[in-house]
N, C-alpha and C positions, 0 to 999 in steps of 0.2 A: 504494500500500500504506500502511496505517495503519499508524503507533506510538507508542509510550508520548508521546512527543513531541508527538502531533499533539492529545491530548484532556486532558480538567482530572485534574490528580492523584488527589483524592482518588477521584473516581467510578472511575477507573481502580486503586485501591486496594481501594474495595468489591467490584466485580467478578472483581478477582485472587484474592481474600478467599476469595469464593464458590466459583472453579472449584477452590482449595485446599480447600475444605471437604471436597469431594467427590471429590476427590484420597485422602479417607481418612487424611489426617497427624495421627498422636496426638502432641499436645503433653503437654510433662510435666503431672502430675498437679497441683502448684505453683500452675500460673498463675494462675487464679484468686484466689490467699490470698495475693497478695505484694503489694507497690507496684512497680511499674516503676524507681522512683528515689528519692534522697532529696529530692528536688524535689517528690514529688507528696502530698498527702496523705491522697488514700483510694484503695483499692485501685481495677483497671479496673472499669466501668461496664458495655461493653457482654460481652454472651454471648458473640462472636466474635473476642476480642480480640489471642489467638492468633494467626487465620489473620490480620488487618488488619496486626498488627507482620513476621508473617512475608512476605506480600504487600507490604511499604513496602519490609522487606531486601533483597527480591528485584526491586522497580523501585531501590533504590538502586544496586545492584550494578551495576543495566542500565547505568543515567546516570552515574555517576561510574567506572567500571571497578572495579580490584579496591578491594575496601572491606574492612577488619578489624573486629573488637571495638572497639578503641579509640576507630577514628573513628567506629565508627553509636554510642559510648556519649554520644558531644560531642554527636551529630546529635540523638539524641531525648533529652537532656539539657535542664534548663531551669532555671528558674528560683527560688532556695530563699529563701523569706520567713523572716527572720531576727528579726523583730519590729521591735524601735527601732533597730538596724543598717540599713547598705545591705543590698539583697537581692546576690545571686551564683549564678554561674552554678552548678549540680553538674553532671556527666557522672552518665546513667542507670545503671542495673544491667548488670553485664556475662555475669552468669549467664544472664538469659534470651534476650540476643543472642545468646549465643554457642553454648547450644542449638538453636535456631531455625534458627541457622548449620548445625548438625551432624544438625539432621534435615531442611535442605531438600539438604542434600548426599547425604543416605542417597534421600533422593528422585531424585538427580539433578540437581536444580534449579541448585544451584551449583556449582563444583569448585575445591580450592586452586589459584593461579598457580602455575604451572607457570615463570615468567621470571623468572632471577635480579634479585633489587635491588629487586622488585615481590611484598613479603608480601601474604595476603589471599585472598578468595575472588573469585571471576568467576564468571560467570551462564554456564550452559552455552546450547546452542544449544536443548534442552527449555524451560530455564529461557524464554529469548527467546519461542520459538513459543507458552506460555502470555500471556505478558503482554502480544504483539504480539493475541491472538486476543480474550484479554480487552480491548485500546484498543480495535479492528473492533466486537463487542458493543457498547462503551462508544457510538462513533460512529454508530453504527448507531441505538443508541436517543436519543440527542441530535439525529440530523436527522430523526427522523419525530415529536418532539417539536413 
């Protein structure tokens, strides 16, 4: 059996992207007209950029267990050019994780921990069977490549 594990991230990301598209998930109306962070300096680029951050929250959850806002703000945090200063790290926007959070949850896709001492969300067993299905696809077209 394939999983997220077994194929390259990002491809595995576009194709999570995709079965999300079509999943029907309205992202807020926003996304388009913001910056992701104060790291970044122009807004997203691609059309789908949406389902691609929500598709990464949802292989984060897989691989590291419960994951919060705080930590995916570090994770797609980067780096803030400061001019004649050293640069520094910022932590990303927490607004649009934290959405993304609360509409892959209304999907099913994730669900709060449920285990004391352990804040955060976890990947339900829907959540897995997508993104186990999307690596299989990923794999699939990688060895007839």
């Amino acid at each position: 059996m394939v999983t997220i594990f077994d194929v390259e991230p990002r491809r595995l990301i576009e194709e999570a992207a995709a079965r999300l598209e079509e999943m029907k998930i309205e992202g807020p109306a926003w996304v388009g007209t913001v910056k992701s962070g104060p790291h970044n300096e122009r807004l997203p680029q691609q059309k789908n950029f949406f389902f691609i951050r929500a598709a990464s929250i949802l292989r984060q959850a897989y691989s590291h267990g419960p994951v919060g806002v705080s930590r995916l703000r570090t994770h797609y945090g980067g780096r803030k050019k400061r001019g004649v200063k050293p640069d520094e790290h910022r932590r990303a926007g927490g607004s649009l994780i934290r959405k993304t959070m609360q509409l892959l949850e209304k999907a099913e896709l994730l669900a709060k921990n449920k285990k004391k001492g352990k804040p955060g969300r976890v990947i339900t067993a829907k959540g897995m069977k997508l993104l186990d299905a999307a690596a299989l696809a990923v794999s699939k077209k990688t060895a007839s490549q």
